[in-house]
C-alpha positions as CSV (number, residue, x, y, z in Angstrom):
1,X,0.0,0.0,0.0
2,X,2.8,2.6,0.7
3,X,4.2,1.7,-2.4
4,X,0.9,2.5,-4.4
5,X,0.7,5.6,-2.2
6,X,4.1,7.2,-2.9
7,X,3.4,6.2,-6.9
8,X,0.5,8.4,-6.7
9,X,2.2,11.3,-5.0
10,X,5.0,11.2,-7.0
11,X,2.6,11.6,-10.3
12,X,0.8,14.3,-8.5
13,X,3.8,15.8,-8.1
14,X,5.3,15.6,-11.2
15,X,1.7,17.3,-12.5
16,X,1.8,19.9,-10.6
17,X,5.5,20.8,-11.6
18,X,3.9,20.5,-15.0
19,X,1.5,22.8,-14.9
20,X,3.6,25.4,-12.6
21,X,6.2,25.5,-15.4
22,X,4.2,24.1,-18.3
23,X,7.5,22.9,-20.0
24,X,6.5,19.5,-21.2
25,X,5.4,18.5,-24.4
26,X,1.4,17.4,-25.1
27,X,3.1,13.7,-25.5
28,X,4.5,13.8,-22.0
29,X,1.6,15.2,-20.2
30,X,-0.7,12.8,-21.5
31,X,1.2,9.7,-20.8
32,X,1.3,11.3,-16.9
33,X,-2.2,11.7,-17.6
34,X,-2.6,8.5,-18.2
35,X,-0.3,7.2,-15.6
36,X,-2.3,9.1,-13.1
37,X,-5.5,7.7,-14.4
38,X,-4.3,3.8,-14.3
39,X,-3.1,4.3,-10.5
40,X,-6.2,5.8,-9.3
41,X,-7.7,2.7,-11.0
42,X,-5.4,0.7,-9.1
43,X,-5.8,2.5,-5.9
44,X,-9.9,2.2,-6.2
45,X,-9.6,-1.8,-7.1
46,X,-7.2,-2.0,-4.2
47,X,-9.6,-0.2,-1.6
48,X,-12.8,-2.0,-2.7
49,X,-10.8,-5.7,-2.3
50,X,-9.9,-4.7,0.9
């Protein structure tokens, strides 16, 4: 579980420094996009299996 949580962060992170500096090309912020997507995914499936 910590392991999903610091994931997530570090995606969080990563978008935020994204949209702060807005330096990344369309490519790269969708594939965070997408990362950050697929772990919330995770992160629901993991809650709800308990």
């Amino acid at each position: 579980e910590f392991m999903c949580d610091h994931v997530t962060m570090r995606a969080k992170d990563t978008m935020n420094l994204v949209q702060q500096g807005g330096k990344l090309s369309r490519e790269t912020w969708g594939l965070l996009k997408d990362f950050d997507d697929a772990t919330s995914r995770q992160l629901d499936a993991i809650e709800l299996n308990g």
